[in-house]
N, C-alpha and C positions, 0 to 999 in steps of 0.2 A: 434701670435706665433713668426711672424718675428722681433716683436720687443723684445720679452725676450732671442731670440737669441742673439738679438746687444747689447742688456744690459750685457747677458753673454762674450762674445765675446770682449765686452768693459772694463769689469769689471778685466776679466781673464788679460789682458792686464794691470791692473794700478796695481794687485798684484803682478804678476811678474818684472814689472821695480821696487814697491814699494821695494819685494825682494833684486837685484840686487843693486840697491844704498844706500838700508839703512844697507850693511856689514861693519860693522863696531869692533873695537878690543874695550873694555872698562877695566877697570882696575876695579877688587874687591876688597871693603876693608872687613876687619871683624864686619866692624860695619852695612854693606850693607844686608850683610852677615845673624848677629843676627837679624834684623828688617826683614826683609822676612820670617826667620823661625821661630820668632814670629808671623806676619800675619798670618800664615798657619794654624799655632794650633791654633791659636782665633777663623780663618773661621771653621776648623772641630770643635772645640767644640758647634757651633750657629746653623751650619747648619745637617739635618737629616742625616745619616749613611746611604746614598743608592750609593753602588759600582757595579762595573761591577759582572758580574757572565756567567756561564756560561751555554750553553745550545747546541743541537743537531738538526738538521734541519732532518726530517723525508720525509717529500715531500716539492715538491716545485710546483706552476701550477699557471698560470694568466688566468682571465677570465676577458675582457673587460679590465677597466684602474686599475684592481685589481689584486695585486701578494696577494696568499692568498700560507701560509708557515706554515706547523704543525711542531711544535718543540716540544722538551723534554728536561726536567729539573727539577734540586731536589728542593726541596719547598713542601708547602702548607699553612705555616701560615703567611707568608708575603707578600709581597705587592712587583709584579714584572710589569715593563715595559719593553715593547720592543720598538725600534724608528729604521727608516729608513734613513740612509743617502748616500750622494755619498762618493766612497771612493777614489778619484780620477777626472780627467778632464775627458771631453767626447770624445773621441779616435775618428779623422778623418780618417772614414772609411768609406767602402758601405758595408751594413749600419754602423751607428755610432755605438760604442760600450759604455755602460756607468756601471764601473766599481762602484756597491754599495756594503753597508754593513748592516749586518742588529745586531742592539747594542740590549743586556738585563741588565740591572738594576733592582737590588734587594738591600733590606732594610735587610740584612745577616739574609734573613731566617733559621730558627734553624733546620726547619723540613724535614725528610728527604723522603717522599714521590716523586714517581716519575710522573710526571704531564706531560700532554700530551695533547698540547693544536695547534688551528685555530689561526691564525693572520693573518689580512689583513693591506693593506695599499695603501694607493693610487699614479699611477706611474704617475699620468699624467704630473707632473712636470720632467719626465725623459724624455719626448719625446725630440727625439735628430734632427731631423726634421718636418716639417709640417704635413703631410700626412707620413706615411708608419710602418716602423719597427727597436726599434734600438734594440742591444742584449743589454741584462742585464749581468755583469758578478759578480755574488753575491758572496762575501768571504765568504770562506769552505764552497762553493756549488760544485762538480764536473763541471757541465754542466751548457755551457752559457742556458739563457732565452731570448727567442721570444717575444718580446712585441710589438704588431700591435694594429694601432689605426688608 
């Protein structure tokens, strides 16, 4: 654990110098310009139709290295994921604080049933120190989450 810290800790360090020295002004032309916004539509017409979408967080409760989150949202005949990420660095604090988010993607389901569904995910990757408890602070959750391990 102490070394995923220095990895983090090392890392968080070469993207922010990477930041700070690669500000730089570039000049557009229109030719720069047309050749990206051709890329763009080539990639959307190759790649599947799955955008963000939205959804309502109903409960939230961790059990062990498990946030398990009931949400709600319109669908039923397509094909949705949810994924966990951080949304933000881990806040030096007692305890640390680690500011996640929690993303839904869907394949523009047509349907408009109201679905009400369990998702779990695993935090173990969010411990913010070896032993104890960092808080969770989940986007459009109210209330921070306790996470002990």
């Amino acid at each position: 654990m102490k070394f995923f810290l220095s990895v983090m800790v090392f890392g968080s360090f070469i993207i922010g110098s990477l930041a700070l020295t690669n500000c730089r002004t570039y000049e557009l032309t229109d030719a720069s310009i047309t050749d990206e916004v051709e890329s763009v539509s080539t990639e959307e017409m190759v790649s599947p139709q799955i955008s963000k979408a939205s959804f309502t967080f109903i409960d939230i409760k961790v059990e062990g290295d498990t946030l398990i989150a009931t949400v709600q949202y319109s669908g039923g005949c397509g094909n949705h994921e949810f994924e966990i990420e951080t949304a933000g660095f881990l806040m030096k604090s007692l305890p640390p604080k680690q500011p996640i988010r929690i993303s839904h993607r869907s394949d523009n389901d047509p349907c408009r049933s109201l679905i009400q569904e369990e998702i779990k995910f695993d935090l173990s990757s969010f411990r913010g120190t070896p032993d104890g408890i960092t808080v969770l602070i989940l986007e459009n959750w109210p209330q921070h989450i306790n996470y002990s391990y």
